[in-house]
C-alpha positions as CSV (number, residue, x, y, z in Angstrom):
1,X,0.0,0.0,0.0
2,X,2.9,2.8,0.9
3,X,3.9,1.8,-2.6
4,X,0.7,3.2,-4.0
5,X,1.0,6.7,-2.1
6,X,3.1,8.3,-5.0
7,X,1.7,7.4,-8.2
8,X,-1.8,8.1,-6.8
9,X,-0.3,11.5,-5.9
10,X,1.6,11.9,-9.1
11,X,-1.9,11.1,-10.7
12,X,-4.0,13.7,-8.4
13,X,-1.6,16.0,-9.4
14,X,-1.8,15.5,-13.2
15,X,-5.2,15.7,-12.9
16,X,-5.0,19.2,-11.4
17,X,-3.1,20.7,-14.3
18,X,-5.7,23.0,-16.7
19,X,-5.5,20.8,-20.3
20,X,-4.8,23.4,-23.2
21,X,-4.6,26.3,-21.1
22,X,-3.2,29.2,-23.8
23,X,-2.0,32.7,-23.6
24,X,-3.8,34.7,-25.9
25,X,-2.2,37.8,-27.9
26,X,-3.0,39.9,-31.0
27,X,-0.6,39.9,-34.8
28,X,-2.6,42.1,-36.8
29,X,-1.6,41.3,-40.3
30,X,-1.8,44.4,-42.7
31,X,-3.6,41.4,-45.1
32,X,-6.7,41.9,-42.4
33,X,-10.1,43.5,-42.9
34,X,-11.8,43.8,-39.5
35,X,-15.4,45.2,-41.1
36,X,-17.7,46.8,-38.2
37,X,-21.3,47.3,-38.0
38,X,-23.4,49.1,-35.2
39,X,-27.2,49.3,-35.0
40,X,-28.8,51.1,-32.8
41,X,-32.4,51.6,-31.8
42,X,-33.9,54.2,-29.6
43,X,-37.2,54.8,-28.4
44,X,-39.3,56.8,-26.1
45,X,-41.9,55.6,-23.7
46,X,-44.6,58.4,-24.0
47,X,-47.1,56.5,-21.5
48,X,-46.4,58.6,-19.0
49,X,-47.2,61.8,-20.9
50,X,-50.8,60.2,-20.9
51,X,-53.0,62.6,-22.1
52,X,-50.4,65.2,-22.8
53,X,-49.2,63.5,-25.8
54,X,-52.2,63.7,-27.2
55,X,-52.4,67.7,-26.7
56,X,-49.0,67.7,-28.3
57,X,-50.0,65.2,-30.6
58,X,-47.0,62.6,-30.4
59,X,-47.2,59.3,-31.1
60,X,-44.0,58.3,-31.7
61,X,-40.6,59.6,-30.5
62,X,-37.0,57.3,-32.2
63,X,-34.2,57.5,-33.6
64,X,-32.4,54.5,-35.7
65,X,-28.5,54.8,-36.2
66,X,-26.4,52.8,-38.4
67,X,-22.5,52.9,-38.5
68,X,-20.7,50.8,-40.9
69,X,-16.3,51.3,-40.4
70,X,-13.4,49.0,-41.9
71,X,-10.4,48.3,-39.5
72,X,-7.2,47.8,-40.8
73,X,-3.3,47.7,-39.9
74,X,-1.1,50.5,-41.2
75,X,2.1,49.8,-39.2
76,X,3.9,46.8,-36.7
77,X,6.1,48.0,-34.2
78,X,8.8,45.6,-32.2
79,X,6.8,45.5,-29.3
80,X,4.3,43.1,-30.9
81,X,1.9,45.9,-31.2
82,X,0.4,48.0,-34.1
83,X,-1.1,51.4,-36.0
84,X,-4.7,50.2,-36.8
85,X,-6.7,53.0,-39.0
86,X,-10.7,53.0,-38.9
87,X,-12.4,54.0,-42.0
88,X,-15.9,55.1,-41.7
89,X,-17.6,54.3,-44.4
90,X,-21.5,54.3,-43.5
91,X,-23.4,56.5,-41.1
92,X,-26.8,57.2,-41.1
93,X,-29.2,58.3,-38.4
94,X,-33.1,58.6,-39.1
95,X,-35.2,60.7,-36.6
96,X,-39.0,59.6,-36.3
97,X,-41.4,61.8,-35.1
98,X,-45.0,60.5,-35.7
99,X,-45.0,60.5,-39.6
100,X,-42.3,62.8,-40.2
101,X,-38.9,61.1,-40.7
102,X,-35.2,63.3,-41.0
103,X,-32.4,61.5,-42.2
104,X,-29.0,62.4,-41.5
105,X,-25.5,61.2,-42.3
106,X,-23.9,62.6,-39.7
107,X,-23.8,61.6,-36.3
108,X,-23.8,63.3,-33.2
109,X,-20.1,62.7,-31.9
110,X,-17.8,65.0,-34.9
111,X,-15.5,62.1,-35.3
112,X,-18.0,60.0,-37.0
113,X,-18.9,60.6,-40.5
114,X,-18.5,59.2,-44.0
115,X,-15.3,59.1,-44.6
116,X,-13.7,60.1,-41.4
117,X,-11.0,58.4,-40.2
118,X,-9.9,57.2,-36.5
119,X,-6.0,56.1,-35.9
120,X,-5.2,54.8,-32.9
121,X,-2.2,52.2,-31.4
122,X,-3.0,48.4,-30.3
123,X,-0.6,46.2,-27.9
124,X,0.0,42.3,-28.5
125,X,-2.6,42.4,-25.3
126,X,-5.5,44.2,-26.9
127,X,-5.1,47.6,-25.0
128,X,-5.8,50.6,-26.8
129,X,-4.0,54.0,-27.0
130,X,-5.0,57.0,-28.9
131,X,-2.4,58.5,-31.0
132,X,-1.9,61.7,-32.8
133,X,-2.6,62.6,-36.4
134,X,-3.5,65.3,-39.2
135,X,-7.1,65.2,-37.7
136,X,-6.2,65.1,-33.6
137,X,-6.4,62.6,-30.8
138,X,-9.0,60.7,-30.6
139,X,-11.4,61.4,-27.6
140,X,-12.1,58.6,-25.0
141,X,-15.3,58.2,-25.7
142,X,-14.0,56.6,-29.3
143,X,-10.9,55.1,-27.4
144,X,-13.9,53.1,-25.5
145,X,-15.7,52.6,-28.7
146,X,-13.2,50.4,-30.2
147,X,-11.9,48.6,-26.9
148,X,-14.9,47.6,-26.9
149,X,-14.1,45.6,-30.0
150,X,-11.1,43.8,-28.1
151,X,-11.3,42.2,-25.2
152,X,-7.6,42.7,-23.3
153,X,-6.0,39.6,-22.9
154,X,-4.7,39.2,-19.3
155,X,-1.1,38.1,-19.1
156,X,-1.6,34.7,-18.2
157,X,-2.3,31.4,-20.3
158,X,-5.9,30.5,-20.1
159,X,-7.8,27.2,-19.5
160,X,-11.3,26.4,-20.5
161,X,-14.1,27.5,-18.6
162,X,-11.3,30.0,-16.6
163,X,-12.8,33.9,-17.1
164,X,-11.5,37.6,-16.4
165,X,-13.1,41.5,-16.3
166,X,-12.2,44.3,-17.0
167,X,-13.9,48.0,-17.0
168,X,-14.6,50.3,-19.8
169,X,-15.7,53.9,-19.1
170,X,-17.1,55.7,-22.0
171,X,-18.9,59.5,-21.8
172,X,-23.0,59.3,-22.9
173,X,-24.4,62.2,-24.3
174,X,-27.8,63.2,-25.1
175,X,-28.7,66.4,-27.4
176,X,-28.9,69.2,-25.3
177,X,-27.6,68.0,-21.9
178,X,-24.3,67.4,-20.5
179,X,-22.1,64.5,-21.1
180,X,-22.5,61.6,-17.8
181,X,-19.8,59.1,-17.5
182,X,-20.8,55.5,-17.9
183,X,-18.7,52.9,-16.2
184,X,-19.2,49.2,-17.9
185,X,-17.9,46.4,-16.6
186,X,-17.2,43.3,-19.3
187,X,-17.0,39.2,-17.5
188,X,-15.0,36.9,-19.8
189,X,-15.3,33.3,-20.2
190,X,-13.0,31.2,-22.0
191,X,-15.5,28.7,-23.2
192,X,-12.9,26.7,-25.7
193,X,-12.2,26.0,-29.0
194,X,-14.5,26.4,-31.5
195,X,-13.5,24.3,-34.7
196,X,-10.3,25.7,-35.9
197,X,-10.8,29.0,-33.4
198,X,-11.0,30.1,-29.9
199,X,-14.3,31.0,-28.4
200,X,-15.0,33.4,-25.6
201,X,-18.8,34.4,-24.2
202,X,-19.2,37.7,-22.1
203,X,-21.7,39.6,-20.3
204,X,-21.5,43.4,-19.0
205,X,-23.4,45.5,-16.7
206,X,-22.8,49.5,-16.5
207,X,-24.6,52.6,-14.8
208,X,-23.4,56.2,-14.6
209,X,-22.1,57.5,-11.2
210,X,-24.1,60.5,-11.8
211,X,-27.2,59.3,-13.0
212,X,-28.5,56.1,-11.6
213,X,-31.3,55.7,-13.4
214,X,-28.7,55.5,-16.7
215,X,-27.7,51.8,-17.0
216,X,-26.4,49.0,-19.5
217,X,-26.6,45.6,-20.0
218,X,-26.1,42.8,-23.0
219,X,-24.0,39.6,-23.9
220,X,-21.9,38.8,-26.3
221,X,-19.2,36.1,-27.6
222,X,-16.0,36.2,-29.7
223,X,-13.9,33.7,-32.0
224,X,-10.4,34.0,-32.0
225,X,-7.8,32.6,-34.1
226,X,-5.0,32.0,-31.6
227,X,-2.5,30.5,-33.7
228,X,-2.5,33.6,-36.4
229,X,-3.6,36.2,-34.0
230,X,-6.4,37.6,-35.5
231,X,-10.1,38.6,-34.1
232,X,-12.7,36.5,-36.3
233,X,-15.9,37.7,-34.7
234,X,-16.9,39.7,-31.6
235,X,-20.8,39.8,-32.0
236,X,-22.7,41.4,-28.8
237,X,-26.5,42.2,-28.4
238,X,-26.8,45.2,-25.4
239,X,-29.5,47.4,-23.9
240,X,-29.2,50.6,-22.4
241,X,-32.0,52.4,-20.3
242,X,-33.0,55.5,-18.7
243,X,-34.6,59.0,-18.5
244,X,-35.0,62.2,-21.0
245,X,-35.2,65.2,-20.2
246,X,-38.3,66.1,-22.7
247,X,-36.4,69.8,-23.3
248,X,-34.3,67.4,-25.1
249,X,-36.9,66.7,-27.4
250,X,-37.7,70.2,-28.3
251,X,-40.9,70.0,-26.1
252,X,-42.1,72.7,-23.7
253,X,-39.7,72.9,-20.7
254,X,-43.1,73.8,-18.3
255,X,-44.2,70.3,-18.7
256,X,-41.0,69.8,-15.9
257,X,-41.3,65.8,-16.8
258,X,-38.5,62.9,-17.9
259,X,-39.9,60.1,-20.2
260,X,-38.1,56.6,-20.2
261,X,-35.7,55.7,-22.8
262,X,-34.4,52.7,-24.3
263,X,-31.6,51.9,-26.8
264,X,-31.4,48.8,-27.8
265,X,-27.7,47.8,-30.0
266,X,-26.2,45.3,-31.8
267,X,-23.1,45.6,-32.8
268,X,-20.5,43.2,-34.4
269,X,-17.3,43.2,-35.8
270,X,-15.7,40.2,-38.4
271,X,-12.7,39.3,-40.1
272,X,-13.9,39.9,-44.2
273,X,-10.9,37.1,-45.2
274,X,-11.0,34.9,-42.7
275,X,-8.9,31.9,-43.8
């Protein structure tokens, strides 16, 4: 029996070692067309307005904004990390009031038009810095728009089922008001591999500090190609509620009311030659 003590041990402890745990980091090849699309639906609950909507004779109150941008590498450094340039090349935002529809290609950040242009830096881990050019540094609510897009790898290697967070904080602006800060934090999950790719699933949850009622929710999953470095997809569904001001809307600041709002997004990002 004292014979048996070390290989059960040696087997206890083989047993205890993650199988195909990985470290995760980014290669951008400048042969790479990361193609992004967001989608975003907003509407406003005028329930509460009851009969005052009537008076004022609204029925309907959204806004539908798509964004369409191509990602791709412009330089490598030595580091392991890159110059990645964002070409716009859709934006359009419709604005619904009862019958009357206003199209618009421009949104309401200034960085985002047709045909603008957004460079920033990436490191072999997926962080994000801005970086200077002919058109300025970018502004952190766009550095959070495309971190978004990739997840930071922590420094570690990474077994199924074995998960991380991390926080993004992005400014939200209404017409008319003030920017709030929003503070979002992302859950990772390795889940494992996914034919020839590495698949992650993730859930966030987010409010503003300054406005509680502000908040964020949605899932999501990715598929990575380890082995060449390269994001395949990062597809996430997400929700974000809370209150307008209705002088925001152009309506009567005596009514002295907030209406709930809802935007509901999809965004996704995919690799165009993925092979």
């Amino acid at each position: 029996m004292i014979k048996l003590k070390f290989p059960i041990v040696f087997i206890v402890c083989l047993l205890a070692i993650p199988v195909s745990a990985e470290k995760f980091s980014y290669t951008f090849s400048n042969k790479d067309t990361l193609s992004y699309a967001l989608s975003a639906d907003s509407r406003v609950d005028l329930n509460k307005l009851g009969a005052i909507a009537a008076i004022l004779q609204i029925s309907n109150l959204s806004q539908n904004t798509y964004i369409v941008a191509d990602l791709t590498r412009e330089e490598a450094d030595k580091s392991g990390g890159c110059l990645i340039k964002a070409l716009f090349r859709q934006v359009s935002l419709v604005m619904i009031k009862n019958d009357s529809v206003h199209a618009s290609s421009v949104s309401n950040w200034g960085e985002i038009k047709p045909g603008a242009i957004h460079r920033f830096s990436m490191a072999a881990d997926g962080k994000i810095q801005p970086v200077l050019s002919k058109s300025g540094q970018l502004k952190a609510d766009m550095i959070a728009l495309w971190q978004f897009i990739f997840p930071i790898f922590p420094g570690r290697s990474l077994a199924e089922k074995h998960n991380w967070a991390d926080t993004v904080k992005f400014p939200f602006q209404m017409t008319g008001t003030a920017p709030i800060e929003v503070i979002c934090k992302i859950n990772y999950t390795y889940v494992g591999k996914d034919g020839n790719a590495d698949k992650f699933e993730y859930s966030l949850q987010g409010e503003s500090p300054q406005n509680k009622n502000l908040y964020i929710s949605g899932v999501g999953h990715i598929r990575f190609d380890n082995r060449k470095g390269r994001l395949l997809e990062n597809s996430c569904d997400f929700e974000m509620r809370g209150m307008i001001d209705l002088t925001t809307m152009g309506l009567p600041a005596e009514l002295n009311s907030s209406l709930p709002l809802s935007i509901k997004s999809k965004a996704i990002a995919k690799l165009q030659n993925a092979n």
